[in-house]
N, CA, C and O atoms as a GROMACS GRO file, in nm:
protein
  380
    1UNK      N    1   0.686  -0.053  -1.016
    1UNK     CA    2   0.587  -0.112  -0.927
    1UNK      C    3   0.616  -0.260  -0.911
    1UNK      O    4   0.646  -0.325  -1.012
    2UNK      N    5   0.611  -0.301  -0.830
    2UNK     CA    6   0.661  -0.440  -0.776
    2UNK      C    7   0.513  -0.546  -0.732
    2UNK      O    8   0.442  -0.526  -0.633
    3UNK      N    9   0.498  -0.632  -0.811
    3UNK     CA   10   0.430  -0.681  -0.815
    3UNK      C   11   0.425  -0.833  -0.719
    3UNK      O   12   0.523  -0.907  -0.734
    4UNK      N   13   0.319  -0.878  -0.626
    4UNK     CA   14   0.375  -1.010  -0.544
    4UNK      C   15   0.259  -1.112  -0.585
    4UNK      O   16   0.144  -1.086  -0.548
    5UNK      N   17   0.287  -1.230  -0.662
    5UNK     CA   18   0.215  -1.366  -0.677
    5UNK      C   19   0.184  -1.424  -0.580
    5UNK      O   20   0.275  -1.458  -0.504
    6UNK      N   21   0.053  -1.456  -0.548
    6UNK     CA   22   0.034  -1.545  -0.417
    6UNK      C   23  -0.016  -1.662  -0.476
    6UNK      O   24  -0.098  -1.619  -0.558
    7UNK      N   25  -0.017  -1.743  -0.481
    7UNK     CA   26  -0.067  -1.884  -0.488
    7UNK      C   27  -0.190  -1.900  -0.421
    7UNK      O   28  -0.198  -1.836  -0.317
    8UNK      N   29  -0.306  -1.981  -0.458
    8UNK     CA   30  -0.406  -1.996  -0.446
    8UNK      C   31  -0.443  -2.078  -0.311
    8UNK      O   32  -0.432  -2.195  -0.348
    9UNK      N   33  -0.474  -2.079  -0.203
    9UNK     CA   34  -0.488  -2.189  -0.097
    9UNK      C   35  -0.621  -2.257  -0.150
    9UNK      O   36  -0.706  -2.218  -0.229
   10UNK      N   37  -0.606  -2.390  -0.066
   10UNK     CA   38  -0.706  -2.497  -0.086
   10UNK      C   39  -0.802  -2.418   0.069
   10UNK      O   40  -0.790  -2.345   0.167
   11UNK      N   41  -0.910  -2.516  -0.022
   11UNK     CA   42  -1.033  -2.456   0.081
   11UNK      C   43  -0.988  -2.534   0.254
   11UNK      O   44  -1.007  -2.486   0.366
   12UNK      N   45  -0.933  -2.655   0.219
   12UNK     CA   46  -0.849  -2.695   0.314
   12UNK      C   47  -0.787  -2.615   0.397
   12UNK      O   48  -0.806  -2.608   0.519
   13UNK      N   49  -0.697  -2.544   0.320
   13UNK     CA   50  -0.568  -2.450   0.420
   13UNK      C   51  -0.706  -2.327   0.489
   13UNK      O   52  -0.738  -2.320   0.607
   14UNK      N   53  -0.751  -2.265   0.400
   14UNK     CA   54  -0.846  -2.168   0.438
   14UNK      C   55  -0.900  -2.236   0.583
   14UNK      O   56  -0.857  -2.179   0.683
   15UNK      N   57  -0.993  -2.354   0.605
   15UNK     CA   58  -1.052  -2.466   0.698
   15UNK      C   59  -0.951  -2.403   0.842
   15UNK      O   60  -0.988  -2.331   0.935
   16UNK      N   61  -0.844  -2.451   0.821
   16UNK     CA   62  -0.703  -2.483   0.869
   16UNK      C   63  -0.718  -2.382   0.922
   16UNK      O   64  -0.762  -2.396   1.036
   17UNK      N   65  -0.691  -2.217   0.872
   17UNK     CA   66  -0.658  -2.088   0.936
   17UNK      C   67  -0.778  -2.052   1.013
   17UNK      O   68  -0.766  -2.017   1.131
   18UNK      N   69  -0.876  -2.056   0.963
   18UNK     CA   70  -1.010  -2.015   1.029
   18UNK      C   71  -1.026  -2.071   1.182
   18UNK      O   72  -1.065  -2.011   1.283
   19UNK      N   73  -0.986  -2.189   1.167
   19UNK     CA   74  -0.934  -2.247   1.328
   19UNK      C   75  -0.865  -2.194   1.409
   19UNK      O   76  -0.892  -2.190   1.529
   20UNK      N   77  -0.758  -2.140   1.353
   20UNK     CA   78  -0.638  -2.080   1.393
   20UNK      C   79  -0.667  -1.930   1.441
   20UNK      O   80  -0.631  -1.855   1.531
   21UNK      N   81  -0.715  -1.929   1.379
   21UNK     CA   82  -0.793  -1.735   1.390
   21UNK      C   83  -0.904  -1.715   1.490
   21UNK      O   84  -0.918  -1.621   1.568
   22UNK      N   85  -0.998  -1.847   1.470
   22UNK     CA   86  -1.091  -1.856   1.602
   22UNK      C   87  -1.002  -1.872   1.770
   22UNK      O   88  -1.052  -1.833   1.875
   23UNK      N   89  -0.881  -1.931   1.759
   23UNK     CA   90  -0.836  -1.957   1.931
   23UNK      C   91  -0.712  -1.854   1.907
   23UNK      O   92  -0.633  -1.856   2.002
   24UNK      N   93  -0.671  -1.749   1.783
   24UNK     CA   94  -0.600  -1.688   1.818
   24UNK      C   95  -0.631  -1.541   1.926
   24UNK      O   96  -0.544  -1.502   2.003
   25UNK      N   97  -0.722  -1.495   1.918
   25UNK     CA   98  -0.760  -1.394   2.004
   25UNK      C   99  -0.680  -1.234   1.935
   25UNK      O  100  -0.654  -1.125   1.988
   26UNK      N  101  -0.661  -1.285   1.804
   26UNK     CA  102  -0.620  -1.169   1.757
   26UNK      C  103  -0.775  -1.100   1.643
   26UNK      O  104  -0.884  -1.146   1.610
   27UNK      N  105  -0.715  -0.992   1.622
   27UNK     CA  106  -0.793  -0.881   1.510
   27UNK      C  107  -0.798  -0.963   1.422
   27UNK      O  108  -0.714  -1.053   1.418
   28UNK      N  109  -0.910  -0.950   1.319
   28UNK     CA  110  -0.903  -1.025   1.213
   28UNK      C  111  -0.786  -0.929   1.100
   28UNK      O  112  -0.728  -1.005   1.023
   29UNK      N  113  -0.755  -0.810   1.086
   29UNK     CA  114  -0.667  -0.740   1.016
   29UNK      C  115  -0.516  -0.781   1.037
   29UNK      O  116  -0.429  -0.808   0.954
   30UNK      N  117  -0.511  -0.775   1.222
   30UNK     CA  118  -0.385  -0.820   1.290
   30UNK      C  119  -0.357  -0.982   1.206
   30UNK      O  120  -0.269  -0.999   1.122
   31UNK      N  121  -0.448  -1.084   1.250
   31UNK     CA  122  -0.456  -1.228   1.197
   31UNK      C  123  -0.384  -1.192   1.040
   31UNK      O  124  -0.264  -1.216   1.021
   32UNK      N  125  -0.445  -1.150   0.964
   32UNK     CA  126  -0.437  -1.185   0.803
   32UNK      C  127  -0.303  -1.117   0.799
   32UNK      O  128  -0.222  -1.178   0.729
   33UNK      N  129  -0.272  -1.042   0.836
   33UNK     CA  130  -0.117  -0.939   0.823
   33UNK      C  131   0.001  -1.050   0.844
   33UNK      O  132   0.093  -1.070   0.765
   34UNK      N  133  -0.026  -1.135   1.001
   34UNK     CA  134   0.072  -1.278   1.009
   34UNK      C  135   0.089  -1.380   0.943
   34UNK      O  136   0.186  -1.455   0.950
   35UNK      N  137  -0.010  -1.393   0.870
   35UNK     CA  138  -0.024  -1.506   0.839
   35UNK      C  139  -0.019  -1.478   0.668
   35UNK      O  140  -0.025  -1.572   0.589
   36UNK      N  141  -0.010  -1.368   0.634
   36UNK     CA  142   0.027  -1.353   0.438
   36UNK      C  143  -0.137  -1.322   0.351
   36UNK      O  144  -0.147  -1.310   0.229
   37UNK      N  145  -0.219  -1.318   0.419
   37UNK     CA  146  -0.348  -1.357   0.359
   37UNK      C  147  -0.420  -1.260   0.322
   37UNK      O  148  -0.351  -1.158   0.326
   38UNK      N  149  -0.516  -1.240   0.289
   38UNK     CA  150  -0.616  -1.107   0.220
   38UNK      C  151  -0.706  -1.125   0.371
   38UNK      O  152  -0.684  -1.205   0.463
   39UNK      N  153  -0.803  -1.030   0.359
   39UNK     CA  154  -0.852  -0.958   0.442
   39UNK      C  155  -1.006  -1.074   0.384
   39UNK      O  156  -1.071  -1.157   0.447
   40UNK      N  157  -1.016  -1.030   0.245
   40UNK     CA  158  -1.128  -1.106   0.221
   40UNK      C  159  -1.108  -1.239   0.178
   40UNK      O  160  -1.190  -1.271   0.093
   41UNK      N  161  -1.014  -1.342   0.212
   41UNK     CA  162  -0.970  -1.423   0.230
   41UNK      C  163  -1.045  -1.508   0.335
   41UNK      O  164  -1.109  -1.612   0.325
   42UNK      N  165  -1.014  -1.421   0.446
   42UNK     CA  166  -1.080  -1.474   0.605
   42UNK      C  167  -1.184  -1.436   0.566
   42UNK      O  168  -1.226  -1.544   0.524
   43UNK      N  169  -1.270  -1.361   0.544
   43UNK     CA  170  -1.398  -1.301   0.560
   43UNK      C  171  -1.452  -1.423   0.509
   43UNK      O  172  -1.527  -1.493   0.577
   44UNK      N  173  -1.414  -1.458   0.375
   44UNK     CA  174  -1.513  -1.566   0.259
   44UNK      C  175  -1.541  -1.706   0.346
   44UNK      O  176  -1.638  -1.778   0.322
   45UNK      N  177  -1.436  -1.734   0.458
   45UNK     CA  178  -1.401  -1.873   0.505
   45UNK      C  179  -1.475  -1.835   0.603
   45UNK      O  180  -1.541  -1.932   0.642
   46UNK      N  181  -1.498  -1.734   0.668
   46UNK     CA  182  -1.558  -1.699   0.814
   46UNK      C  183  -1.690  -1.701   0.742
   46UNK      O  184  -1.776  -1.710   0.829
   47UNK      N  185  -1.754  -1.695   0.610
   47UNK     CA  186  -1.900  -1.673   0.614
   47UNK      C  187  -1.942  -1.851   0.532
   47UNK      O  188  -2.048  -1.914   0.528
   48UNK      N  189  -1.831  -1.876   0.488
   48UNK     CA  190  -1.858  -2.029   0.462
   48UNK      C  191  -1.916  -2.131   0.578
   48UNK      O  192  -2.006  -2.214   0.588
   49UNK      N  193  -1.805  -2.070   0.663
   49UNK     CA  194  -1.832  -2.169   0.809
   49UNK      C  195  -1.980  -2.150   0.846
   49UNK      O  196  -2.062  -2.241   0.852
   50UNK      N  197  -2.006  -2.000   0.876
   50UNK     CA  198  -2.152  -1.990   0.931
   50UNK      C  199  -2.225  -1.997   0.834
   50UNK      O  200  -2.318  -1.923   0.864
   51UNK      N  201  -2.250  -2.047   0.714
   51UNK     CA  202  -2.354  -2.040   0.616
   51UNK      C  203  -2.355  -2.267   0.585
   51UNK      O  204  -2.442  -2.349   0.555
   52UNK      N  205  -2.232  -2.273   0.612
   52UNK     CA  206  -2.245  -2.443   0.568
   52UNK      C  207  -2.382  -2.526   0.640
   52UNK      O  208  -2.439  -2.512   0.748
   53UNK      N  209  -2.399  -2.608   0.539
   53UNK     CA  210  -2.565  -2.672   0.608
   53UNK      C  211  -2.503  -2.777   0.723
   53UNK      O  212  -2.403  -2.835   0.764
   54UNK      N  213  -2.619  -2.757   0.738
   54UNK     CA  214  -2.628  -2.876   0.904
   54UNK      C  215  -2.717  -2.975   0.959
   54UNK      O  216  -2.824  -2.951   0.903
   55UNK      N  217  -2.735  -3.084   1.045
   55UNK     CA  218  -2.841  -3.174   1.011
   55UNK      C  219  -2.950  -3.113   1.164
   55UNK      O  220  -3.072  -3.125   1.180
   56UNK      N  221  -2.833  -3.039   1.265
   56UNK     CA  222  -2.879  -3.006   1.406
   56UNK      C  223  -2.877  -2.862   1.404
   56UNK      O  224  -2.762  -2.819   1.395
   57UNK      N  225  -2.961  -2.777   1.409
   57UNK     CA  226  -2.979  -2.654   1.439
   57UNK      C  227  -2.912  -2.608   1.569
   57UNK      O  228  -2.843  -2.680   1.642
   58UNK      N  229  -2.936  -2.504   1.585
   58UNK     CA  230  -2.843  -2.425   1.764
   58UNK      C  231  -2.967  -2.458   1.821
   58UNK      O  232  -2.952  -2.470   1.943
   59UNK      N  233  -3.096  -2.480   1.782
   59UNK     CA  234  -3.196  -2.482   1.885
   59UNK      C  235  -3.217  -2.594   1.899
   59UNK      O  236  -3.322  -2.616   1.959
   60UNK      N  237  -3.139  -2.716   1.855
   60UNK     CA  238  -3.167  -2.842   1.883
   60UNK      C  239  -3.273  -2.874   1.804
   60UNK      O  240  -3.333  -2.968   1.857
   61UNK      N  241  -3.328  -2.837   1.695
   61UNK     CA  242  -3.439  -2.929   1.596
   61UNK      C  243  -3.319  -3.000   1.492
   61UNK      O  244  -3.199  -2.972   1.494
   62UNK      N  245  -3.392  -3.107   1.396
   62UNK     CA  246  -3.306  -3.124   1.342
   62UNK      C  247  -3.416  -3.149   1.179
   62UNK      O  248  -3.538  -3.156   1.164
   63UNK      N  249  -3.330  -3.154   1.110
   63UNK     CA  250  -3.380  -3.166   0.942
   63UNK      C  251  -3.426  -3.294   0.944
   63UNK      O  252  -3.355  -3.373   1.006
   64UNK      N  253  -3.563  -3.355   0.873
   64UNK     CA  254  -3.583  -3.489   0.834
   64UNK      C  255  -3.581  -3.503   0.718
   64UNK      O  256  -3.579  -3.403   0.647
   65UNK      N  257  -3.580  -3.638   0.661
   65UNK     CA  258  -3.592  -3.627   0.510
   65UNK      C  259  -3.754  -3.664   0.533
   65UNK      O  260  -3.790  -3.716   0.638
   66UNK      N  261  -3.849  -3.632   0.423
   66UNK     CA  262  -3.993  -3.669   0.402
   66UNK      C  263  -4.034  -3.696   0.218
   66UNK      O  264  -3.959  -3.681   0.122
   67UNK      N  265  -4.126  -3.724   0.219
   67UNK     CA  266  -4.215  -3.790   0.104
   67UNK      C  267  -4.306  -3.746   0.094
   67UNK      O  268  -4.387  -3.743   0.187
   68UNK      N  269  -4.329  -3.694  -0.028
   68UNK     CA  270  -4.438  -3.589  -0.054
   68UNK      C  271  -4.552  -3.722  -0.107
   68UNK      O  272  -4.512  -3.812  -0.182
   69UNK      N  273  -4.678  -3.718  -0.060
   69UNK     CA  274  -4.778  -3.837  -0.086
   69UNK      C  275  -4.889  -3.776  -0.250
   69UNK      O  276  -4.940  -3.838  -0.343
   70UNK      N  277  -4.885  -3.660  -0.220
   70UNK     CA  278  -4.939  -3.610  -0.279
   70UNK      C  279  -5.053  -3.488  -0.264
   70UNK      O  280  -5.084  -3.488  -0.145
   71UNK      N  281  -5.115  -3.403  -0.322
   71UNK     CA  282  -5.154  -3.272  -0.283
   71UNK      C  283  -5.245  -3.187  -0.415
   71UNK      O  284  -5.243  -3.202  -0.537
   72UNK      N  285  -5.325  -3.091  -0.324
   72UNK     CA  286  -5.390  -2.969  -0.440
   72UNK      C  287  -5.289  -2.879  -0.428
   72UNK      O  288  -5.186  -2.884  -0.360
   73UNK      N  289  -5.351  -2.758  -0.538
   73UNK     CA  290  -5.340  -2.630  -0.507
   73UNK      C  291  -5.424  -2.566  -0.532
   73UNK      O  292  -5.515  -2.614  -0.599
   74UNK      N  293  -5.428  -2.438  -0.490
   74UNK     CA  294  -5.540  -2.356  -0.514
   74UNK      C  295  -5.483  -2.224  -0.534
   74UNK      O  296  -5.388  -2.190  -0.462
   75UNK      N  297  -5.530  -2.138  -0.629
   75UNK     CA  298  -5.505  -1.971  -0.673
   75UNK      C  299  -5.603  -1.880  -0.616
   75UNK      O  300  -5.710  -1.885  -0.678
   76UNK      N  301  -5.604  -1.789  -0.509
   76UNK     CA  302  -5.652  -1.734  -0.465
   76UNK      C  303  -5.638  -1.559  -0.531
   76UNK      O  304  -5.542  -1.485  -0.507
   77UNK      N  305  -5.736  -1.530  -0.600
   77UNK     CA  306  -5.708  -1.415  -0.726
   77UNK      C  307  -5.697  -1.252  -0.620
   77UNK      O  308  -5.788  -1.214  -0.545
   78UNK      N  309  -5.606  -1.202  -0.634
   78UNK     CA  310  -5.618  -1.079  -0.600
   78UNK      C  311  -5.641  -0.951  -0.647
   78UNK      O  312  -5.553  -0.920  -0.728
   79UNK      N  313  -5.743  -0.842  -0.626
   79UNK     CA  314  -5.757  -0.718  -0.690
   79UNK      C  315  -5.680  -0.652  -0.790
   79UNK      O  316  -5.728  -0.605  -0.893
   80UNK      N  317  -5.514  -0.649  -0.746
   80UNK     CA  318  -5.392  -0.630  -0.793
   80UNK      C  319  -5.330  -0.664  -0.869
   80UNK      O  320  -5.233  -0.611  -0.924
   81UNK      N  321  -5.407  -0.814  -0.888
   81UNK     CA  322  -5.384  -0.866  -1.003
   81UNK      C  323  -5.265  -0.989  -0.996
   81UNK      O  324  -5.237  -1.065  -1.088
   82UNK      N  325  -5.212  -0.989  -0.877
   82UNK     CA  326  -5.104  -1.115  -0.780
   82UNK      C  327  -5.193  -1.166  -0.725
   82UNK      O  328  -5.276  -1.102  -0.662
   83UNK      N  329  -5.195  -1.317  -0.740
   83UNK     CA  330  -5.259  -1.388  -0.655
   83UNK      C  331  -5.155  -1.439  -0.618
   83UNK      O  332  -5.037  -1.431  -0.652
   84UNK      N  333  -5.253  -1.534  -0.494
   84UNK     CA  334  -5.159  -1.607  -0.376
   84UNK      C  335  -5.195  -1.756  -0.446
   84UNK      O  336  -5.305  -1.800  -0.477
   85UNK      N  337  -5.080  -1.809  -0.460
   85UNK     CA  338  -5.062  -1.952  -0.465
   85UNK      C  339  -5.086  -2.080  -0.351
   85UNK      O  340  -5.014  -2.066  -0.252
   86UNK      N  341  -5.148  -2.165  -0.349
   86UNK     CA  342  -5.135  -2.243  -0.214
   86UNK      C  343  -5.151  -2.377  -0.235
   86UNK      O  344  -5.220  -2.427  -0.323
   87UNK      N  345  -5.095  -2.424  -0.165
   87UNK     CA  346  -5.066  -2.582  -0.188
   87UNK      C  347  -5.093  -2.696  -0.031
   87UNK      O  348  -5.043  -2.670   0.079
   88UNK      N  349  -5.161  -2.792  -0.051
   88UNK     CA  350  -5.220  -2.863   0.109
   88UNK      C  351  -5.144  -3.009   0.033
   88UNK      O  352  -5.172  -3.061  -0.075
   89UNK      N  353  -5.022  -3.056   0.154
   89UNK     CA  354  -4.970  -3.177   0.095
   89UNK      C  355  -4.974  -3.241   0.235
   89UNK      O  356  -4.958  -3.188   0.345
   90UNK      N  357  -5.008  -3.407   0.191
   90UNK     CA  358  -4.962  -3.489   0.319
   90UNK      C  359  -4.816  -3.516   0.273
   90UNK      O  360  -4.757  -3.526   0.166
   91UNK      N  361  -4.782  -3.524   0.424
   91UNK     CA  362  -4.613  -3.512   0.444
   91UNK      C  363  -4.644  -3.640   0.514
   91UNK      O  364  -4.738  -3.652   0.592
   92UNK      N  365  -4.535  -3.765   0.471
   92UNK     CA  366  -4.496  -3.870   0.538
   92UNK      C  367  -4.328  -3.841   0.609
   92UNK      O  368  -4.236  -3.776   0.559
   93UNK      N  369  -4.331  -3.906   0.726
   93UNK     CA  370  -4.208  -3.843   0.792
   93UNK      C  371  -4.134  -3.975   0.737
   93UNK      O  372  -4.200  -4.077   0.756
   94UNK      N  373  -4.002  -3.992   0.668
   94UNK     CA  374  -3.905  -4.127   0.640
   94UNK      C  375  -3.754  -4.133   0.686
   94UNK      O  376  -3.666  -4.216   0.664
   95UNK      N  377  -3.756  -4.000   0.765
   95UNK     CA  378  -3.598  -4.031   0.828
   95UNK      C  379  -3.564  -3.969   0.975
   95UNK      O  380  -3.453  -3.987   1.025
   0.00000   0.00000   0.00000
């Protein structure tokens, strides 16, 4: 049985192909076959990309930073024996 060592790519090179794979217009099976790579190789980099944080949403809102001023809570007891937790905070907006 013949065994083949691959060397580890940087999240870099991964970056790099995922580009390459987006304007190639090929299969993702076809892609990884040319290029030497695992199958779940691309997959991990293709779910990195869509999972990495962001400051602008697709719907155009965007993240602020804020300051919690301070706040209650309250335990609202249920039959079941789970209550609901709840919390009323003023939010200062700071970015």
């Amino acid at each position: 049985m013949l065994t083949v060592l691959h060397s580890r790519r940087t999240r870099q090179e991964v970056q790099r192909l995922i580009g390459e794979f987006r304007t190639s217009g090929l299969s993702r099976g076809e892609f990884c076959r040319i290029h030497g790579m695992t199958l779940s190789t691309l997959q991990r980099g293709l779910k990195r990309e869509r999972t990495k944080p962001s400051d602008i949403q697709s719907d155009g809102k965007r993240l602020v930073r804020v300051k919690v001023t301070g706040g209650s809570g309250m335990y609202f007891p249920r039959k079941n024996g789970h209550g609901i937790l709840g919390f009323i905070y003023c939010v200062v907006g700071i970015g």
